[in-house]
C-alpha positions in Angstrom: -41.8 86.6 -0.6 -42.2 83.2 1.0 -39.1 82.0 3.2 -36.9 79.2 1.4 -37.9 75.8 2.3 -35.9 74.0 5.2 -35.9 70.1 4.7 -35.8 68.4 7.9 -33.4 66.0 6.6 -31.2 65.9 3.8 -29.8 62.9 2.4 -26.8 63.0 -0.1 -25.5 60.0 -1.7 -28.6 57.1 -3.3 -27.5 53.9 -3.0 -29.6 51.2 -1.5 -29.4 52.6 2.3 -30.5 56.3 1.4 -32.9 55.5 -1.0 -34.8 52.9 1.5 -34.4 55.9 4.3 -36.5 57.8 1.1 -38.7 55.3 1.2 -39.3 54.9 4.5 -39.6 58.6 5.5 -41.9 58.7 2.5 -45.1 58.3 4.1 -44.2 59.9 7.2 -46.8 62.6 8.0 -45.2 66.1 8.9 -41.3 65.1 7.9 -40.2 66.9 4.3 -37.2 64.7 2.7 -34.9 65.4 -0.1 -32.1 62.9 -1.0 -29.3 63.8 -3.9 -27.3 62.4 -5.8 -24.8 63.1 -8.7 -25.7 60.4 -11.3 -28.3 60.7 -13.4 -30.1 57.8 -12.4 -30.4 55.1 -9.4 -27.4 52.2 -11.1 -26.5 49.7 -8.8 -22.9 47.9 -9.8 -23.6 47.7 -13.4 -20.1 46.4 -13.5 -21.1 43.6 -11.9 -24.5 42.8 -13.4 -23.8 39.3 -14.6 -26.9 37.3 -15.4 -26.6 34.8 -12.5 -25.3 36.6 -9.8 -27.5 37.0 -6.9 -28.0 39.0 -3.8 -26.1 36.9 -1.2 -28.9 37.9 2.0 -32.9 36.6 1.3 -35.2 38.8 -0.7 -36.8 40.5 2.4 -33.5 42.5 2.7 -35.4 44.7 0.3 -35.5 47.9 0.6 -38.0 48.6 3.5 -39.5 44.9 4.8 -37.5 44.9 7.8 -39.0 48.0 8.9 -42.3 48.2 7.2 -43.6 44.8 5.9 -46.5 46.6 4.7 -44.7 49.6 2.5 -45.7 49.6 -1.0 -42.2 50.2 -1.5 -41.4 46.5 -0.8 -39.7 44.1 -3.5 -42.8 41.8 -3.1 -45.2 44.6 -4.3 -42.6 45.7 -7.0 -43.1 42.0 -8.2 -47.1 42.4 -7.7 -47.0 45.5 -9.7 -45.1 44.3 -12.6 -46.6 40.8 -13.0 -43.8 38.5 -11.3 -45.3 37.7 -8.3 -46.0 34.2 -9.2 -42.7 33.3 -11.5 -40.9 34.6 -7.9 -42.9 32.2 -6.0 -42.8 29.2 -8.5 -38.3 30.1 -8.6 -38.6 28.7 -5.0 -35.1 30.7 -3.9 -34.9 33.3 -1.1 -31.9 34.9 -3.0 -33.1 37.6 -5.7 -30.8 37.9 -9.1 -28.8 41.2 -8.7 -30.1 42.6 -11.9 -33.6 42.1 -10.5 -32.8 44.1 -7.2 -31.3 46.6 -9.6 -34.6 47.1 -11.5 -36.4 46.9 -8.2 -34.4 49.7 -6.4 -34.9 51.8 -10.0 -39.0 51.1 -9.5 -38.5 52.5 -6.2 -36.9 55.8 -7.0 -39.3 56.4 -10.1 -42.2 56.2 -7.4 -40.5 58.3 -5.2 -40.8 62.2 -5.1 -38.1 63.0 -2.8 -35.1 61.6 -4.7 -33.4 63.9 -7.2 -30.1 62.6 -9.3 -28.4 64.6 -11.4 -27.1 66.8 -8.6 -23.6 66.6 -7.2 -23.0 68.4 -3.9 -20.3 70.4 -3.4 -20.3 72.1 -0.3 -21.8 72.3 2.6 -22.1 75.1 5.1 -23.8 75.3 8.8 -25.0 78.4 10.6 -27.5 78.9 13.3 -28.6 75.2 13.4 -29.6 75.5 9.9 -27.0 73.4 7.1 -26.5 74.9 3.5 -26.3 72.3 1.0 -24.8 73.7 -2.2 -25.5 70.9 -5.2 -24.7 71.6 -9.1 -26.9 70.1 -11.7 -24.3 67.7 -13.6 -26.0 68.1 -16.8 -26.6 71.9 -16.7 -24.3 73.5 -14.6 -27.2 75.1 -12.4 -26.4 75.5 -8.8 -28.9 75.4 -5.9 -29.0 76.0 -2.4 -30.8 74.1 0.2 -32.0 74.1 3.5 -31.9 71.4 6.2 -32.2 70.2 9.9 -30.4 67.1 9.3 -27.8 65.5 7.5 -27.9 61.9 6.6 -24.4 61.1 4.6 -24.9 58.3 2.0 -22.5 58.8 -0.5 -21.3 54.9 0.3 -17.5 52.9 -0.3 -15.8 53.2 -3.6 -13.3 51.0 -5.2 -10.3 50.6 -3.6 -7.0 49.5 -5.3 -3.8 49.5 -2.9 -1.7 52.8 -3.3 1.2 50.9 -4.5 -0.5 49.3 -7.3 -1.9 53.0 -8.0 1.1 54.6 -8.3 2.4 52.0 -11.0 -0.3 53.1 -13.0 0.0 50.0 -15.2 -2.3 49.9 -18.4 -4.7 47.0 -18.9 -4.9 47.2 -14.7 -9.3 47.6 -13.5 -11.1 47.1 -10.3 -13.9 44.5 -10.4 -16.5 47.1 -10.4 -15.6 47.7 -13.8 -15.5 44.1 -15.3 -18.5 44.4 -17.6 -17.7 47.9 -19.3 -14.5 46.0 -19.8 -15.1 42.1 -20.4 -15.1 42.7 -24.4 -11.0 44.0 -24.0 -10.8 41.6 -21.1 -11.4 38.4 -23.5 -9.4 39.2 -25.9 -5.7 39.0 -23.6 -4.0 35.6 -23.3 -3.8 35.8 -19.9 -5.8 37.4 -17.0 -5.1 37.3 -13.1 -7.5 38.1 -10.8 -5.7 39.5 -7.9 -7.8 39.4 -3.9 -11.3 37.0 -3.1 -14.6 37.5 -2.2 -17.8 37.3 -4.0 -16.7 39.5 -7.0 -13.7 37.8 -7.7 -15.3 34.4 -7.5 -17.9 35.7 -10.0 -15.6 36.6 -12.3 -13.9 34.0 -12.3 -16.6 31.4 -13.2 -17.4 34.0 -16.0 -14.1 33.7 -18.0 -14.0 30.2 -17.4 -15.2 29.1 -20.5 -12.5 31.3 -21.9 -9.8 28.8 -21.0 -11.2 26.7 -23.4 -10.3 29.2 -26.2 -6.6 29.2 -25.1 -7.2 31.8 -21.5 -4.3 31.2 -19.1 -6.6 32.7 -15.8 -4.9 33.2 -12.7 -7.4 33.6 -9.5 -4.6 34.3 -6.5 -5.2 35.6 -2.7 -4.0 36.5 0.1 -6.5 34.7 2.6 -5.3 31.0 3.5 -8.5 29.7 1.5 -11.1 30.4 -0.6 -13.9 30.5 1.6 -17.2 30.6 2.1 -19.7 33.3 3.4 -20.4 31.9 6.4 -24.3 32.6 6.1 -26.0 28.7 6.6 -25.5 28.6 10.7 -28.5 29.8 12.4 -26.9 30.7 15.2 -24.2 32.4 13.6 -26.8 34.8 11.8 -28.2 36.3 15.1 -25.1 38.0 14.9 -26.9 40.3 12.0 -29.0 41.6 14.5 -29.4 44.5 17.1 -28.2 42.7 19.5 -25.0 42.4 18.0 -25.1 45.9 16.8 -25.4 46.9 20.8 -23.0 44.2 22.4 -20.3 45.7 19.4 -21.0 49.2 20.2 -19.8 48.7 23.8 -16.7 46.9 22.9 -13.3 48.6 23.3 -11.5 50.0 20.2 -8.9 47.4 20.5 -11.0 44.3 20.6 -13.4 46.1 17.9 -10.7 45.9 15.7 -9.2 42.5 16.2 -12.8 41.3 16.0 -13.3 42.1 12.7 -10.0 40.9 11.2 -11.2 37.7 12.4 -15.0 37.9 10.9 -14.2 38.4 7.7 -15.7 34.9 7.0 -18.9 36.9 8.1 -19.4 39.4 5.2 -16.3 38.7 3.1 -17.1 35.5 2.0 -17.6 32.9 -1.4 -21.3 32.0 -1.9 -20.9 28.1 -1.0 -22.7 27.2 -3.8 -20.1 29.4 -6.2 -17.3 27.9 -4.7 -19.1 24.3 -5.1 -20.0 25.6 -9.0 -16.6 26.8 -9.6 -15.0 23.3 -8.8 -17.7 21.5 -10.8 -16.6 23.6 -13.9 -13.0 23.3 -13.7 -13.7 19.5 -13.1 -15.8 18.8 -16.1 -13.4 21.4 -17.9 -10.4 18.5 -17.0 -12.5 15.9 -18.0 -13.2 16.7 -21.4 -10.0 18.5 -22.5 -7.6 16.7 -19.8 -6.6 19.8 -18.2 -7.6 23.5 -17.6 -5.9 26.6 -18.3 -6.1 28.1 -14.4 -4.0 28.8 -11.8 -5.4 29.4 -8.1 -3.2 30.0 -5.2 -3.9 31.2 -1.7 -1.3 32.8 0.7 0.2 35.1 -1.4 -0.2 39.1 -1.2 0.6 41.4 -3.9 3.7 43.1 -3.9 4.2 45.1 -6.5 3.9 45.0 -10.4 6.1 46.3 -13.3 5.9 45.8 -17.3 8.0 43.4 -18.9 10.1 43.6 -21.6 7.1 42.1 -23.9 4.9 44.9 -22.7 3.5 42.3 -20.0 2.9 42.9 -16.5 5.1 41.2 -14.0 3.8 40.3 -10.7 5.4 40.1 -7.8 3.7 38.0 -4.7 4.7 36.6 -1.6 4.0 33.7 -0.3 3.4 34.0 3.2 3.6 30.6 4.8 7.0 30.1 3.0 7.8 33.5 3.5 9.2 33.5 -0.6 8.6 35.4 -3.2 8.0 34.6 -6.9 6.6 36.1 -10.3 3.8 35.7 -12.2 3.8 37.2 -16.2 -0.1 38.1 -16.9 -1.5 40.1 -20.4 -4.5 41.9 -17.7 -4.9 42.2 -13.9 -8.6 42.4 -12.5 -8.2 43.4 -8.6 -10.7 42.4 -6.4 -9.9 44.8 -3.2 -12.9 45.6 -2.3 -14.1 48.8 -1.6 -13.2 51.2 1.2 -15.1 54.2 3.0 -13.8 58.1 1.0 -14.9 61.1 3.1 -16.3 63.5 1.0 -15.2 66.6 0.0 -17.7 68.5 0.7 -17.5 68.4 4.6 -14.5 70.2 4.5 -16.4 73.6 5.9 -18.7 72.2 8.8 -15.0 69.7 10.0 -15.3 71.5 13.5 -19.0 69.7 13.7 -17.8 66.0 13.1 -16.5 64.3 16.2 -13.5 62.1 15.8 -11.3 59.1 16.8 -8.2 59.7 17.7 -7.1 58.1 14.5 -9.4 60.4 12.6 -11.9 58.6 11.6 -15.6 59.6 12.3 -16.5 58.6 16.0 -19.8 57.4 15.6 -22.4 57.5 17.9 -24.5 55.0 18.7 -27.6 56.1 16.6 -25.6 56.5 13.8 -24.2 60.4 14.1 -21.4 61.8 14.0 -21.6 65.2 15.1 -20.7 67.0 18.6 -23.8 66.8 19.5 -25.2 63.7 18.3 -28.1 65.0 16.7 -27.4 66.3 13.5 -24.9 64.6 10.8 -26.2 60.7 10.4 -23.9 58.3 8.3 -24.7 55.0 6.5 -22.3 52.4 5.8 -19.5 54.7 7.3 -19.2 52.8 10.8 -18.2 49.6 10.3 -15.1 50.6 13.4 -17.7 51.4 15.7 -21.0 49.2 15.1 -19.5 46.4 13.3 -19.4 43.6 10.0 -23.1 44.3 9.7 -22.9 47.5 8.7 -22.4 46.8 4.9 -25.0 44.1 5.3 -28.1 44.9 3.1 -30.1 43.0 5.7 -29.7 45.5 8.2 -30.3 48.6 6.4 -34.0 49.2 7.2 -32.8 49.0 11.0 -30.8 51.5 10.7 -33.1 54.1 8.8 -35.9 53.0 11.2 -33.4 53.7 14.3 -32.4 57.2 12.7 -36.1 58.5 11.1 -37.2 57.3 15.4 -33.8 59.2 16.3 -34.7 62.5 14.2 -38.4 62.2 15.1 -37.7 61.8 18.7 -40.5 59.0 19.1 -40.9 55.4 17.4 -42.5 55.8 13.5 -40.7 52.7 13.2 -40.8 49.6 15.3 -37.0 48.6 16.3 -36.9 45.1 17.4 -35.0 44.5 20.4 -33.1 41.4 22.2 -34.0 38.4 19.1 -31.9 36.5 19.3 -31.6 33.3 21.6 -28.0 33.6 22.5 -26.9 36.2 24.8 -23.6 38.1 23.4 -22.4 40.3 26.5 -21.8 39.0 30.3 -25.0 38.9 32.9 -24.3 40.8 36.1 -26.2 38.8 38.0 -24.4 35.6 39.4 -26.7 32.2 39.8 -26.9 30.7 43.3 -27.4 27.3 44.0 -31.1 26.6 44.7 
């Protein structure tokens, strides 16, 4: 009876990050792969698969290019392959529709033999070096056991609506991840606030636009001081998406870390300049042809709480913070946009005495991404955003990564991992210049 298989590495979770580490360990002579994941297909956001809405990093944030411009798992070859090479080239734009990246990441999975979906993990177990990945098959029940060497944790952020607002559990309340499966109830309210900023909210917003023409009262409100932009057009300012950001970060203190990025959220947070632009052109035009608009946008004011009114709508409750006052707002339907925040799995809870930890107990990530005593083992992506910084969500950076862990597991370079780019220097010399 032949021995059962041990993977060398194990990924669980296939978003973009785990399924370009497929990709990339792939061709890999020697190294055996498996990545799993519970859906029953690779689905990227289809809440949010409006027509226009784009990718908001160029297209060679693909899956691989960073790492291996010559991967036939690139999105250039996925346009070769399908016959939209040229229509690509004749669009003249750097930034690829989001339903196209969707369709590109699906082409990569279906020529991929290591990925299997339909498998949810459920528990994972470590003895004698060796991890036990236990994984049922969603649609029939069947449970397998696997072997592996390595960990690579993928499972990604999920939507995240504040507690408060969660334990109202008002009706006619969603997250923007949900918008499309939900835009046919969404239309039909007489009024709609969207509560936060960011990219989703801004896209939503131009969407029901044309709804206030039918009689919508839409609401956009936020706590930031502005709507602003993603600060993505300053060259300079982009060689902070780089590894030479990634190490200066690393090194920083915990305090300064944190205080960095509540000041960089301009950095990854942002409005695409030309939506915000778009957005003010629409409501404009809107004005000009009706002589007003039915939308509300306010800045400065944080959500407080919420409650159903005596007509069965909900009543929010903001605060204002520069006047430090309160007030209410009646709306039919609430979209938040909140964002989405890391959720430690379940399924660590048997190997906990291998994960290394901050004092505040979230994961203490080493610098090539693990997060195990020994710093070998357990590799996270998109779970370190404390430790290595705003970049770490960025889909730009995401072949670094799996190129620094596949070198990392390998022990030697399979991957080029480009060093010191960038013309500015982040941290302080040691030397000190003399006068000639």
């Amino acid at each position: 009876m032949n021995p059962q298989q041990v993977y060398d590495i194990i990924g669980i979770g296939i978003g973009p990050f785990n399924l370009g580490l497929a990709a990339l360990s792939a061709p890999v002579e020697g190294l055996n792969t498996l990545f799993l994941d519970q859906s029953v297909s690779f689905d990227w956001h289809p809440g949010l698969m409006l027509d226009d809405a784009t990718l908001q990093v160029p297209f060679m944030a693909d899956l691989v290019t960073m790492a291996d411009p010559t991967s036939p798992y690139s999105l250039l070859n996925y346009l070769k392959q399908n016959n939209r090479i040229y229509k690509f080239y004749i669009r003249e734009s750097f930034f690829v529709y989001r339903r196209e990246y969707n369709l590109y990441c699906q082409w990569v999975a279906e020529q991929l033999d290591n990925c299997r979906f339909g498998q949810k993990v459920v528990q994972i177990d470590y003895e004698g070096g060796i991890y036990q990945v236990t994984s049922e098959d969603t649609r029939s029940g069947a449970t397998s056991f696997l072997l592996c060497r390595k960990l690579v944790l993928g499972t990604g952020t999920q939507p995240y609506i504040p507690e408060a607002i969660r334990k109202a559990r008002p009706d006619r309340l969603i997250h923007t991840a949900d918008y499309l499966h939900r835009k046919t109830e969404v239309v039909q309210q007489q009024s709609v606030t969207i509560v936060g900023s960011g990219q989703s909210a801004a896209e939503i917003f131009r969407d029901l636009l044309p709804e206030t023409r039918k009689g919508l009262q839409l609401n956009w409100i936020t706590r930031s001081g502005r709507f602003f932009p993603l600060e993505n057009h300053a060259k300079l300012t982009l060689e902070m998406t780089s590894p030479d950001y990634v190490d200066y970060f690393y090194t920083l203190s915990e305090a300064v870390k944190k205080n960095l990025l509540t000041t960089q959220q301009s950095l990854y947070k942002g409005i695409n300049y030309d939506l915000i632009n778009d957005i003010y052109n629409s409501m404009y035009a809107i004005e000009l042809a009706d002589g007003s608009v039915n939308a509300s946008l306010r800045c400065n004011s944080s959500l407080q709480a919420i409650r159903t009114g005596d007509n069965g709508q909900h009543v929010l409750t903001f605060h204002q913070e520069e006047q430090d006052l309160s007030f209410e707002l009646p709306t039919q339907y609430v979209i938040m946009a909140t964002g989405y925040k890391y959720r430690e799995p379940g399924f660590l809870r048997n190997i906990q005495d291998r994960i290394q930890r901050n004092p505040d107990g979230s994961f203490a990530v080493h610098r090539n991404y693990s997060i195990d005593q020994d710093a070998s083992d357990i590799y996270v992506q998109n779970a370190e955003l404390h430790t290595h910084g705003f970049v770490s969500p960025d889909l730009g950076m995401g072949a670094y990564r799996n190129a620094f862990i596949l070198n990392d597991v390998l022990g030697k370079e399979v991957y080029r991992v480009e060093q010191k780019i960038a013309f500015q220097q982040f941290e302080a010399t040691t030397a000190i210049l003399q006068p000639a």
